[in-house]
mmCIF file of the N, C-alpha and C atoms, coordinates in Angstrom:
data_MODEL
# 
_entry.id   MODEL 
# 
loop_
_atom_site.group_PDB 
_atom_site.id 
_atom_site.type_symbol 
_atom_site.label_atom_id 
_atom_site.label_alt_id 
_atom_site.label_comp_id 
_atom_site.label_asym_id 
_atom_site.label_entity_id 
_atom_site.label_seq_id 
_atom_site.pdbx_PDB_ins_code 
_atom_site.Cartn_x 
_atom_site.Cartn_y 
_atom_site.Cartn_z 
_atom_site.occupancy 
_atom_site.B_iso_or_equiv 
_atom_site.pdbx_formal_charge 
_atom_site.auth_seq_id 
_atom_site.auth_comp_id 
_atom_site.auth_asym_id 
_atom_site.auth_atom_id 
_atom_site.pdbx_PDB_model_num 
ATOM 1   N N  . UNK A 1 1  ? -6.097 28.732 -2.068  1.00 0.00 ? 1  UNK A N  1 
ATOM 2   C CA . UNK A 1 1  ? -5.147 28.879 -0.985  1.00 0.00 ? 1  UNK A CA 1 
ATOM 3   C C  . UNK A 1 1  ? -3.881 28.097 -1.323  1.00 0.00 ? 1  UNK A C  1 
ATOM 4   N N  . UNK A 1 2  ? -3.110 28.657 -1.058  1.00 0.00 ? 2  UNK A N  1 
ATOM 5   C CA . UNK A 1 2  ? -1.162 27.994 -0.966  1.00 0.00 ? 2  UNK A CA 1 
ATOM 6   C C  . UNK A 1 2  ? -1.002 27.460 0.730   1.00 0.00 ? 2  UNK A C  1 
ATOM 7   N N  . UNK A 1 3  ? -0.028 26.641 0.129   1.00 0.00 ? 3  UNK A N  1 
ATOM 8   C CA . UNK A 1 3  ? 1.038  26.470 1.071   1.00 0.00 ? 3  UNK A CA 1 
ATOM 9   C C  . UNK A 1 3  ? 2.371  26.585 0.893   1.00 0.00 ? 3  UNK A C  1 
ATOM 10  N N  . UNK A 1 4  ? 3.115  26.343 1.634   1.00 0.00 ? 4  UNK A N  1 
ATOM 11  C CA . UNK A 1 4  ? 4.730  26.738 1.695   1.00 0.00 ? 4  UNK A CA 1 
ATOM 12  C C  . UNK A 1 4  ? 5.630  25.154 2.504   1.00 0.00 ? 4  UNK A C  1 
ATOM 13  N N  . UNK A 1 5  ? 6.134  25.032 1.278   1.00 0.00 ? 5  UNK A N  1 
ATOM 14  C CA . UNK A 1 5  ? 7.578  24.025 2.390   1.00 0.00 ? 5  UNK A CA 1 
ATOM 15  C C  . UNK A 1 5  ? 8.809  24.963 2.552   1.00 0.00 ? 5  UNK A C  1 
ATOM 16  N N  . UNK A 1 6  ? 9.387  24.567 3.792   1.00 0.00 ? 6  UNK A N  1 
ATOM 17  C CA . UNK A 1 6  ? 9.897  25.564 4.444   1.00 0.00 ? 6  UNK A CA 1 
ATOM 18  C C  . UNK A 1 6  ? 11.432 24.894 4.828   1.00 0.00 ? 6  UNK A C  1 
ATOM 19  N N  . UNK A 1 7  ? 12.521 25.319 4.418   1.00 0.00 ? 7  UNK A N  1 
ATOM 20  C CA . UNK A 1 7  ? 13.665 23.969 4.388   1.00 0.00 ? 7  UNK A CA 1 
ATOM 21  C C  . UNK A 1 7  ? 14.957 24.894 5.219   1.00 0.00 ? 7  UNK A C  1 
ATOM 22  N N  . UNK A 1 8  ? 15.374 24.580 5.590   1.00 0.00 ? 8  UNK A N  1 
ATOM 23  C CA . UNK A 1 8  ? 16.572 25.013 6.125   1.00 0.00 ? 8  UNK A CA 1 
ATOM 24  C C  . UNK A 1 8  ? 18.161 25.727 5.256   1.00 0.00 ? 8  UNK A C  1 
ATOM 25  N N  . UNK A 1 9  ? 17.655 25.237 3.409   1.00 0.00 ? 9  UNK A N  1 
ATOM 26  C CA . UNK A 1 9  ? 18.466 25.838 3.114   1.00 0.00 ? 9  UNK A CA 1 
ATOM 27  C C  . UNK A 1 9  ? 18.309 25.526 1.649   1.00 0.00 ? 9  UNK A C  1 
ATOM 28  N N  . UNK A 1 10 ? 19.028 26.531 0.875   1.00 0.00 ? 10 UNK A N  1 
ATOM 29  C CA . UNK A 1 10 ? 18.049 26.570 -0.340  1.00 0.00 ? 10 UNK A CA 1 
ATOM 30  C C  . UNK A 1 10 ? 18.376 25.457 -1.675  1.00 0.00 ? 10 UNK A C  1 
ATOM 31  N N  . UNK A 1 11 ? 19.783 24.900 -0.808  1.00 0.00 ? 11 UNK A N  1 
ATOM 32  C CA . UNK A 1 11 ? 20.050 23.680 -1.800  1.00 0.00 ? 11 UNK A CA 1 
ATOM 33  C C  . UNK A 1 11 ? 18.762 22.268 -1.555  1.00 0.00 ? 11 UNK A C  1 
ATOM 34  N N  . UNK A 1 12 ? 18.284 22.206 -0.242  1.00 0.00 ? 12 UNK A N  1 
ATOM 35  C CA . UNK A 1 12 ? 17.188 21.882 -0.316  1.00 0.00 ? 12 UNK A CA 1 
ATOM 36  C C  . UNK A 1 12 ? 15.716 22.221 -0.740  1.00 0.00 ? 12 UNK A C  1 
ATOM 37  N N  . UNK A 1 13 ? 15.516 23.435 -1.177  1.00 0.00 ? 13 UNK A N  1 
ATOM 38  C CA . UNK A 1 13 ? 14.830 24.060 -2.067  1.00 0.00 ? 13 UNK A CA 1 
ATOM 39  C C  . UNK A 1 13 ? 14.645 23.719 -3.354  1.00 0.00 ? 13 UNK A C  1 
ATOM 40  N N  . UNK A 1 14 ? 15.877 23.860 -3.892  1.00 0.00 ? 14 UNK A N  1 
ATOM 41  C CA . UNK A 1 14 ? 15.750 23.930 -5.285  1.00 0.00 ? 14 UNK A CA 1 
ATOM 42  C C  . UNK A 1 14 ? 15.631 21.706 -5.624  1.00 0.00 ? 14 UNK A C  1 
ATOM 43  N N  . UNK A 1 15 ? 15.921 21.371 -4.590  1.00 0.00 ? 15 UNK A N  1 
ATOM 44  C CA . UNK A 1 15 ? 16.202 19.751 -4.819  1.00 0.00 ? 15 UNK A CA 1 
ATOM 45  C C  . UNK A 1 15 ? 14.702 19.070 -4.942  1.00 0.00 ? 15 UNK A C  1 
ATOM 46  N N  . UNK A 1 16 ? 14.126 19.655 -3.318  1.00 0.00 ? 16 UNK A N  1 
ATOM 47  C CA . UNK A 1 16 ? 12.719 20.095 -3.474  1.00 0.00 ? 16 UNK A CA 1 
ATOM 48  C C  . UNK A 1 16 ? 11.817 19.905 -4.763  1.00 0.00 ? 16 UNK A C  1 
ATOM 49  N N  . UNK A 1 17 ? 11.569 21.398 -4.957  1.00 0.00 ? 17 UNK A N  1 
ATOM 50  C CA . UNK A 1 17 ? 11.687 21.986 -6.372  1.00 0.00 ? 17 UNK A CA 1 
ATOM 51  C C  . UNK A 1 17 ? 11.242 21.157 -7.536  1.00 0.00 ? 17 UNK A C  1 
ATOM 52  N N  . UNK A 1 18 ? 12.701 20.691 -7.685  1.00 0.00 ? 18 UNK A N  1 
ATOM 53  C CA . UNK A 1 18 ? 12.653 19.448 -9.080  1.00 0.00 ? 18 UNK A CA 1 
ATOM 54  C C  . UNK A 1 18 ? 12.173 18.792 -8.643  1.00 0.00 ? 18 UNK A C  1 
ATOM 55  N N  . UNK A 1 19 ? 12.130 17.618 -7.525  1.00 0.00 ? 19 UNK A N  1 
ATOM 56  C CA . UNK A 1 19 ? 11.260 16.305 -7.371  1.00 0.00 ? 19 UNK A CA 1 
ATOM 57  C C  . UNK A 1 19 ? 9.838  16.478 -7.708  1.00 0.00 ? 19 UNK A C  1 
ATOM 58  N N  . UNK A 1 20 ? 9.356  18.024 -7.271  1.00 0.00 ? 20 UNK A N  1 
ATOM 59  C CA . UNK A 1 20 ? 7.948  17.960 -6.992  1.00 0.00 ? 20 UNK A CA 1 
ATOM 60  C C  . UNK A 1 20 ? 7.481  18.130 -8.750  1.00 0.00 ? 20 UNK A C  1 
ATOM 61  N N  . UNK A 1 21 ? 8.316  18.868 -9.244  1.00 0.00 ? 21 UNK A N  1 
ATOM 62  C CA . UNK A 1 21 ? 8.124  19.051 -10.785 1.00 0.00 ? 21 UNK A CA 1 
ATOM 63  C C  . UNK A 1 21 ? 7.932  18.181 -11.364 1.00 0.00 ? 21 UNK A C  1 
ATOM 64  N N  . UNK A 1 22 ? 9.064  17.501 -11.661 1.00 0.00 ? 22 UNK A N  1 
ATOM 65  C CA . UNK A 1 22 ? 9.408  15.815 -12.158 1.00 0.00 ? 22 UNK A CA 1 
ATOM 66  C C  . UNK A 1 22 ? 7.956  15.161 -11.860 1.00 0.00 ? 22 UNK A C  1 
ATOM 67  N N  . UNK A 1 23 ? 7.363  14.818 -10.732 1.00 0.00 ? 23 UNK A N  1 
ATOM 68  C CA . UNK A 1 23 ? 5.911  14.011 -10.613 1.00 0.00 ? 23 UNK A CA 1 
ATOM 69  C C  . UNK A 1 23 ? 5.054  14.705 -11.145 1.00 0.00 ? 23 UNK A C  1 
ATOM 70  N N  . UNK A 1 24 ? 4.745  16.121 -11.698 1.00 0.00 ? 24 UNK A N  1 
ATOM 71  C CA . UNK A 1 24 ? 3.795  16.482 -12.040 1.00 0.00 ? 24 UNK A CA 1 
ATOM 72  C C  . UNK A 1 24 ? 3.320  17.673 -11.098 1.00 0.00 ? 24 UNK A C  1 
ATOM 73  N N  . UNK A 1 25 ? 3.491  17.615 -10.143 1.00 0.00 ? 25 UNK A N  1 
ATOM 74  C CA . UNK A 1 25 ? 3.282  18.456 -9.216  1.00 0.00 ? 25 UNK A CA 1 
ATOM 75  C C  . UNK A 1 25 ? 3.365  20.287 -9.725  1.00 0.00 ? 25 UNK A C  1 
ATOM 76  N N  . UNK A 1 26 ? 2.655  21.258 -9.534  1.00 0.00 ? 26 UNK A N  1 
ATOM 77  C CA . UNK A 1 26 ? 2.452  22.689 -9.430  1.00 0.00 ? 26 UNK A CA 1 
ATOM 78  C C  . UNK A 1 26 ? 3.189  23.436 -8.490  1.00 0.00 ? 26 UNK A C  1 
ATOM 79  N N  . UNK A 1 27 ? 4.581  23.528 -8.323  1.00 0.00 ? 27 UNK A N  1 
ATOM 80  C CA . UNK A 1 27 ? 5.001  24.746 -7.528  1.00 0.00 ? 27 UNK A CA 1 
ATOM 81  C C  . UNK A 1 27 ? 5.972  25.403 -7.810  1.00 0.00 ? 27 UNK A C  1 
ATOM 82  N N  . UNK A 1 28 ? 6.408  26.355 -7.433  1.00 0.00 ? 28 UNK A N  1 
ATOM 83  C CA . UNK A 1 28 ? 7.648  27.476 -7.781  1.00 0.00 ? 28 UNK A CA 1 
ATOM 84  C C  . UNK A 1 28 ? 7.867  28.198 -5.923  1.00 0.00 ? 28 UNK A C  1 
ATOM 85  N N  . UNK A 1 29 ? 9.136  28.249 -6.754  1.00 0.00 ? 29 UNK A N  1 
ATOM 86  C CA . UNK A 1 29 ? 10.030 28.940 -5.656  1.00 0.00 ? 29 UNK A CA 1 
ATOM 87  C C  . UNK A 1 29 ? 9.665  30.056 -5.891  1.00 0.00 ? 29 UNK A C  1 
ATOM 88  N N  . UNK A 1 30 ? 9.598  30.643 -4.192  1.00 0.00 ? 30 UNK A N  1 
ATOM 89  C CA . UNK A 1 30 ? 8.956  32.322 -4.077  1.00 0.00 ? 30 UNK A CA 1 
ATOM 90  C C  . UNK A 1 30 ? 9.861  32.473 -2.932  1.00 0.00 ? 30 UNK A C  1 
ATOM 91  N N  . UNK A 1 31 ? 9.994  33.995 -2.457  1.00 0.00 ? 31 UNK A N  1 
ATOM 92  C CA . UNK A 1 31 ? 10.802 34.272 -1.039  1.00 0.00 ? 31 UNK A CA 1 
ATOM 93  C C  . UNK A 1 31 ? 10.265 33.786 -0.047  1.00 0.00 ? 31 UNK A C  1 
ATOM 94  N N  . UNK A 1 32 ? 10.979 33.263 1.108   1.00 0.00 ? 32 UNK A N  1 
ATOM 95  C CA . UNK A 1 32 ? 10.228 32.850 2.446   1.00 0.00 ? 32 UNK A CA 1 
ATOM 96  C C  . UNK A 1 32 ? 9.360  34.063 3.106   1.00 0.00 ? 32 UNK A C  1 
ATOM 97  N N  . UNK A 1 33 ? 8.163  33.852 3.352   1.00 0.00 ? 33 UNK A N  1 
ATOM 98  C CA . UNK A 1 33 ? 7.333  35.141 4.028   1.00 0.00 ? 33 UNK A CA 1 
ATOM 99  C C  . UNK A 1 33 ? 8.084  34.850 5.476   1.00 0.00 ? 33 UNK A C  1 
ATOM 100 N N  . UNK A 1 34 ? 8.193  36.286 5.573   1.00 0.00 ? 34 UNK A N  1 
ATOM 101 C CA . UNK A 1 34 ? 9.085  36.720 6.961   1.00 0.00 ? 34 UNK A CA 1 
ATOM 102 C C  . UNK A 1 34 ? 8.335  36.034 8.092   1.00 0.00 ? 34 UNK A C  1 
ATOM 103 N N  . UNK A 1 35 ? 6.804  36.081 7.757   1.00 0.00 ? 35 UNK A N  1 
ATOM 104 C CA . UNK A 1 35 ? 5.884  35.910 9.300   1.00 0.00 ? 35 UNK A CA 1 
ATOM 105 C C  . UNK A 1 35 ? 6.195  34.539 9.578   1.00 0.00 ? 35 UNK A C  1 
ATOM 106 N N  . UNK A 1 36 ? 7.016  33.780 8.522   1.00 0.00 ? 36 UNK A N  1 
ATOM 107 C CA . UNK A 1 36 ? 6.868  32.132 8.956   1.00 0.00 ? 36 UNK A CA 1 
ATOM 108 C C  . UNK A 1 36 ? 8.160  31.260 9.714   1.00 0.00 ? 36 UNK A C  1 
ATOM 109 N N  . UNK A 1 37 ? 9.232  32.184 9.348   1.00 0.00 ? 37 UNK A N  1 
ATOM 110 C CA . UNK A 1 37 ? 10.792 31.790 8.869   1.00 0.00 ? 37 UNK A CA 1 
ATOM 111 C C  . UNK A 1 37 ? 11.863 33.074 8.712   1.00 0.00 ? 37 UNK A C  1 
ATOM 112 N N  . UNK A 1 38 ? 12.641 32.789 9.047   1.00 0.00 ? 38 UNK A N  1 
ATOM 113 C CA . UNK A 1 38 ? 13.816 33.335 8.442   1.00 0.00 ? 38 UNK A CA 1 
ATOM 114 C C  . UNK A 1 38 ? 15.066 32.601 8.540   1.00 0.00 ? 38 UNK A C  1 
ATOM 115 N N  . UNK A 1 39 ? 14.781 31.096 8.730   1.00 0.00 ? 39 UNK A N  1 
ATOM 116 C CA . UNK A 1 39 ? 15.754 30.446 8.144   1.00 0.00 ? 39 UNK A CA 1 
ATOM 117 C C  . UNK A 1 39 ? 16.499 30.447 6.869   1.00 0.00 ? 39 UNK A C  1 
ATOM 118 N N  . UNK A 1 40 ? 15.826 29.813 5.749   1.00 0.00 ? 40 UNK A N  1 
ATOM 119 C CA . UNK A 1 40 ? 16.118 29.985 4.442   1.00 0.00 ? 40 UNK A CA 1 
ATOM 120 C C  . UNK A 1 40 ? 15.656 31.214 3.641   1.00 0.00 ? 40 UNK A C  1 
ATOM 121 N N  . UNK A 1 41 ? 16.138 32.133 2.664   1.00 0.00 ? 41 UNK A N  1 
ATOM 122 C CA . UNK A 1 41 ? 15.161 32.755 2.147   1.00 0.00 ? 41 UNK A CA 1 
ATOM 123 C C  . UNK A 1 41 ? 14.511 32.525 0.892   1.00 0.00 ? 41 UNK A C  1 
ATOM 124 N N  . UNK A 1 42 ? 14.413 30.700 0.486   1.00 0.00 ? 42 UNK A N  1 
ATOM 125 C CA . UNK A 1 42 ? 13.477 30.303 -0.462  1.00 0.00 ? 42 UNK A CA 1 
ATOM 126 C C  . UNK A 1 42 ? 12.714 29.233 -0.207  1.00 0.00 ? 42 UNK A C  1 
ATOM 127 N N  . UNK A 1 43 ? 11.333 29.339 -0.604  1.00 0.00 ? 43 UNK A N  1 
ATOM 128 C CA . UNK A 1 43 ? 10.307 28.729 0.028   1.00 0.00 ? 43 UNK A CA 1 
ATOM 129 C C  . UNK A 1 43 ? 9.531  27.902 -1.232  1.00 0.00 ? 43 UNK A C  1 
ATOM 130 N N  . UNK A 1 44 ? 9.130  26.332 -1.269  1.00 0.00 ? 44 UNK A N  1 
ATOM 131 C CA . UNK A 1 44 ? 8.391  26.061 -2.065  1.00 0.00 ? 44 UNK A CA 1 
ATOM 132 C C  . UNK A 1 44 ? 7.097  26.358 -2.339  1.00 0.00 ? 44 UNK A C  1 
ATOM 133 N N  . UNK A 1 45 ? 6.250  26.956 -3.202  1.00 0.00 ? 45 UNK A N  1 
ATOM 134 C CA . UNK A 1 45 ? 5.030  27.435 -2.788  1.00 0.00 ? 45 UNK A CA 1 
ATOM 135 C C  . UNK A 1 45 ? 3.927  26.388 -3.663  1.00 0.00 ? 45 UNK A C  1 
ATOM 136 N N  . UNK A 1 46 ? 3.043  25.716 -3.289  1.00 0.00 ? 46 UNK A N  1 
ATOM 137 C CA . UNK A 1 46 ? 2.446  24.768 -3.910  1.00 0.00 ? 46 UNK A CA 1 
ATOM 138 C C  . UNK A 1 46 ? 0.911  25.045 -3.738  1.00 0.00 ? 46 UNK A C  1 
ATOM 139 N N  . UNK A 1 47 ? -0.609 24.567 -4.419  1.00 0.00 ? 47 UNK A N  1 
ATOM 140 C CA . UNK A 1 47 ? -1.645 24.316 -4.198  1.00 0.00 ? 47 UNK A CA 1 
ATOM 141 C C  . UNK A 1 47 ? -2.261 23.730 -3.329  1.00 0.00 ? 47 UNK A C  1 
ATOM 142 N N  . UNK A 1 48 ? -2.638 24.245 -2.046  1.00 0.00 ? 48 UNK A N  1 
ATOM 143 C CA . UNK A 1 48 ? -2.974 23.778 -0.808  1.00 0.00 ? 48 UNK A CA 1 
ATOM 144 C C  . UNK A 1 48 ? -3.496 22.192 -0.825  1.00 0.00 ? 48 UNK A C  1 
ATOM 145 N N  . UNK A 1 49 ? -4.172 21.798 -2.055  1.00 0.00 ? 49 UNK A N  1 
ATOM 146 C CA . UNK A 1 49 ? -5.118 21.064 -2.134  1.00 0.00 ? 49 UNK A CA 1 
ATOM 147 C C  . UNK A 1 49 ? -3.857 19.753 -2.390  1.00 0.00 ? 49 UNK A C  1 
ATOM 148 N N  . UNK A 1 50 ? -3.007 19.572 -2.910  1.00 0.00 ? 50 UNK A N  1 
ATOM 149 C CA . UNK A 1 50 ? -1.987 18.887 -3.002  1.00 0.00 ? 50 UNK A CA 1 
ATOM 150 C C  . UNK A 1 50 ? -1.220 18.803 -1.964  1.00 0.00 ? 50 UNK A C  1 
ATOM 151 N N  . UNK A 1 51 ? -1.469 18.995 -0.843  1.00 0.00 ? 51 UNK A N  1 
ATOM 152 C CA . UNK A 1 51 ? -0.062 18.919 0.405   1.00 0.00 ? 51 UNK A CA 1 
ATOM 153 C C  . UNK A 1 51 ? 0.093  17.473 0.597   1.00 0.00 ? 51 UNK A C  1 
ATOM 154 N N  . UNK A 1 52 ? -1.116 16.605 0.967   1.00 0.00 ? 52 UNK A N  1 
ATOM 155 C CA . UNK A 1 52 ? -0.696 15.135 1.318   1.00 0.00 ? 52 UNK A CA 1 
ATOM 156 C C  . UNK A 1 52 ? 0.533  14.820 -0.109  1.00 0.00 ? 52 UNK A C  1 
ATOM 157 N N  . UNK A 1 53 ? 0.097  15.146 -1.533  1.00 0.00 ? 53 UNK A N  1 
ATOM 158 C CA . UNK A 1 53 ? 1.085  14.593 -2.403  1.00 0.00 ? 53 UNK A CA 1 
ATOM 159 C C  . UNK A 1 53 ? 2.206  15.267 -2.490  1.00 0.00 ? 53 UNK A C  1 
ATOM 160 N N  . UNK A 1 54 ? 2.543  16.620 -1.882  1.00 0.00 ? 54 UNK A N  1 
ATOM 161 C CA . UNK A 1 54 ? 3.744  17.100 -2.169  1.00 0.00 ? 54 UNK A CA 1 
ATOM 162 C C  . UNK A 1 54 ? 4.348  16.483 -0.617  1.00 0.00 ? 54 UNK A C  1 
ATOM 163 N N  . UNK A 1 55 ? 3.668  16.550 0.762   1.00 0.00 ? 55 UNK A N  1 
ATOM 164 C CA . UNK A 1 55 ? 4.230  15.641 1.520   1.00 0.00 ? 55 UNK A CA 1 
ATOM 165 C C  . UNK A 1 55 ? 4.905  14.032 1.281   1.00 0.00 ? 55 UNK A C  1 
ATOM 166 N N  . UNK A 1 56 ? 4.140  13.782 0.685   1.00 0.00 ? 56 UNK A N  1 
ATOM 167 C CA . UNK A 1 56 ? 4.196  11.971 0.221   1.00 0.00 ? 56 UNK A CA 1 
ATOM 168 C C  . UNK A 1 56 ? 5.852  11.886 -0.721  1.00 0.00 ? 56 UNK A C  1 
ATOM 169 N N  . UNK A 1 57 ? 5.688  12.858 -1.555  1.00 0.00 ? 57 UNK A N  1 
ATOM 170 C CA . UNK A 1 57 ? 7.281  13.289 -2.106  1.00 0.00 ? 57 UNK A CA 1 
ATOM 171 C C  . UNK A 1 57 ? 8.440  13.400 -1.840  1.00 0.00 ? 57 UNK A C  1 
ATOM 172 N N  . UNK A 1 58 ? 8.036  14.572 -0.812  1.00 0.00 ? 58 UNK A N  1 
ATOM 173 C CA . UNK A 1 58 ? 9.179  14.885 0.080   1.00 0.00 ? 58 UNK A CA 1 
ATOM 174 C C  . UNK A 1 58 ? 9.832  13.738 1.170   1.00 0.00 ? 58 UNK A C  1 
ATOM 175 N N  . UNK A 1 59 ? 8.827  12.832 1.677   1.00 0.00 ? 59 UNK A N  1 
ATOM 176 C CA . UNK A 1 59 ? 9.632  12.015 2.764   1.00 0.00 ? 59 UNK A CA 1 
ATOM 177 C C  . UNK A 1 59 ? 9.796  10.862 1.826   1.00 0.00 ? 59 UNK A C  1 
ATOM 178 N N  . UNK A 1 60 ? 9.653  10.444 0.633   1.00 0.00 ? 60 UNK A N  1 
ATOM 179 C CA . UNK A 1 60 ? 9.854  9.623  -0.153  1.00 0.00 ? 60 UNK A CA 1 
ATOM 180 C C  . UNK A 1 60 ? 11.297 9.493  -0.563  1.00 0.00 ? 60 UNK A C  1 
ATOM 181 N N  . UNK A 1 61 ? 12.131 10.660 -0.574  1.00 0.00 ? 61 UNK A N  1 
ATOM 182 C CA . UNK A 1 61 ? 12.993 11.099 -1.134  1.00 0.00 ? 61 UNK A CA 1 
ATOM 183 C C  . UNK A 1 61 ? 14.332 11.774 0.135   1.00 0.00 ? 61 UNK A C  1 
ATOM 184 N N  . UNK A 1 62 ? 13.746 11.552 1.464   1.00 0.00 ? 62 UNK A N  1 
ATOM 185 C CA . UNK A 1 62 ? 14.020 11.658 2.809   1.00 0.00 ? 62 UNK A CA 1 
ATOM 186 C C  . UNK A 1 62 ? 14.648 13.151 2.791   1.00 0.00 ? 62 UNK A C  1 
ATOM 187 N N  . UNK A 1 63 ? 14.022 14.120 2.081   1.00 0.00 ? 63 UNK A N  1 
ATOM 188 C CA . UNK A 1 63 ? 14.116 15.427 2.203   1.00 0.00 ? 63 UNK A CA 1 
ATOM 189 C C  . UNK A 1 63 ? 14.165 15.518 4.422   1.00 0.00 ? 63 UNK A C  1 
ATOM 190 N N  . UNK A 1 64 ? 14.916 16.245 4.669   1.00 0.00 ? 64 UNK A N  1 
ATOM 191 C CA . UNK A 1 64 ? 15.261 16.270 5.889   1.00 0.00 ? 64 UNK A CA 1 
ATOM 192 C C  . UNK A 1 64 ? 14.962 17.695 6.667   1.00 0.00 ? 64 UNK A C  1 
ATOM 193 N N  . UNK A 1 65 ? 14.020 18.301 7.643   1.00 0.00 ? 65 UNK A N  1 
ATOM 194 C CA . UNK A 1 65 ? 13.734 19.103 8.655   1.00 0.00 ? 65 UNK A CA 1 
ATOM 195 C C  . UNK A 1 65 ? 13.382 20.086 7.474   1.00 0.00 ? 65 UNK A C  1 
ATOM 196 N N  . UNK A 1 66 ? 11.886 19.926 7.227   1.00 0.00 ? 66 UNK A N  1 
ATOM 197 C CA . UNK A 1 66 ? 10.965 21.063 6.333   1.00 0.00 ? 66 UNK A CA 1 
ATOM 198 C C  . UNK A 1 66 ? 10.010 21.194 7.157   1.00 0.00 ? 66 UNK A C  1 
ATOM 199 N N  . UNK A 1 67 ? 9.157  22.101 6.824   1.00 0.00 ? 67 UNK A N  1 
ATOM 200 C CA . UNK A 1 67 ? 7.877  22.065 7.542   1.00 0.00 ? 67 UNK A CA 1 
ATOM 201 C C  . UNK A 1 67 ? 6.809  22.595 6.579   1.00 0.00 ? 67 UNK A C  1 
ATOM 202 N N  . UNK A 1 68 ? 5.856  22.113 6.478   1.00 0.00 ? 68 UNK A N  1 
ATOM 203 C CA . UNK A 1 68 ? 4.759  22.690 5.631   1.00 0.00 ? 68 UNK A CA 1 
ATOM 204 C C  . UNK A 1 68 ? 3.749  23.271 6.421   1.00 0.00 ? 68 UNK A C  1 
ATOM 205 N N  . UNK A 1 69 ? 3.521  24.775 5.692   1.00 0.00 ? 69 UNK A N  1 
ATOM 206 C CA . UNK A 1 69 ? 2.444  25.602 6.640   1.00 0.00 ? 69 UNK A CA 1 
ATOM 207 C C  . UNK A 1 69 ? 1.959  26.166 5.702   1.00 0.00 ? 69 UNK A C  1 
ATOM 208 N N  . UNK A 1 70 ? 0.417  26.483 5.282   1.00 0.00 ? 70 UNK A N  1 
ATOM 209 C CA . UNK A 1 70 ? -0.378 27.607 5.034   1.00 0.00 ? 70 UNK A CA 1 
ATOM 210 C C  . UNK A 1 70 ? -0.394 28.590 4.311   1.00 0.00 ? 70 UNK A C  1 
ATOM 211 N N  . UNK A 1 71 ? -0.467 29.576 3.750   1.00 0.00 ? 71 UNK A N  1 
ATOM 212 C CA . UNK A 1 71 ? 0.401  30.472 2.918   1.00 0.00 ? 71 UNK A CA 1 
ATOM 213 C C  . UNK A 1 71 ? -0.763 31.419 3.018   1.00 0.00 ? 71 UNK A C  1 
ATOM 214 N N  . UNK A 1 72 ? -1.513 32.626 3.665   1.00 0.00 ? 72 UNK A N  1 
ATOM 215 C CA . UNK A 1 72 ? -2.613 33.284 3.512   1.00 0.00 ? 72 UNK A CA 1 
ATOM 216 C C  . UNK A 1 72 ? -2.642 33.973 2.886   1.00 0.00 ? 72 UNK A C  1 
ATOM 217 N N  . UNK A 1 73 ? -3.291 34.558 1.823   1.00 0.00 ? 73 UNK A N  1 
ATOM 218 C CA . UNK A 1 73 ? -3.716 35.115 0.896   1.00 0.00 ? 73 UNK A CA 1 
ATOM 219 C C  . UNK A 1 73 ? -3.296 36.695 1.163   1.00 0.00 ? 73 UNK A C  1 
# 
């Protein structure tokens, strides 16, 4: 299972993105699924099993109004 960080805009995406890379972290940018958002239309997509560490990242780095949700198969 995936999840998705969900950002308001895609320069926060791609900023995203690299931080999570840089630590080691598993994700790529995919389109925002419509059912979640249509704020931005790029979405981080990561290994469910990693959210506390891709969370722990993101507010480390004071990434600002994301939301992480779920991603169903």
């Amino acid at each position: 299972m995936y999840g998705v960080v969900l950002v308001p805009s895609i320069s926060q995406a791609i900023q995203g993105e690299k931080l999570l890379l840089r630590v080691g972290l598993s994700v790529k940018l995919i389109p925002t699924p419509r059912q979640l958002s249509s704020d931005c239309g790029v979405a981080i997509r990561f290994d469910w099993t990693q959210r506390e560490q891709v969370e722990e990242q993101l507010q480390r780095i004071g990434l600002a109004d994301y939301r992480i949700a779920p991603l169903e198969a």
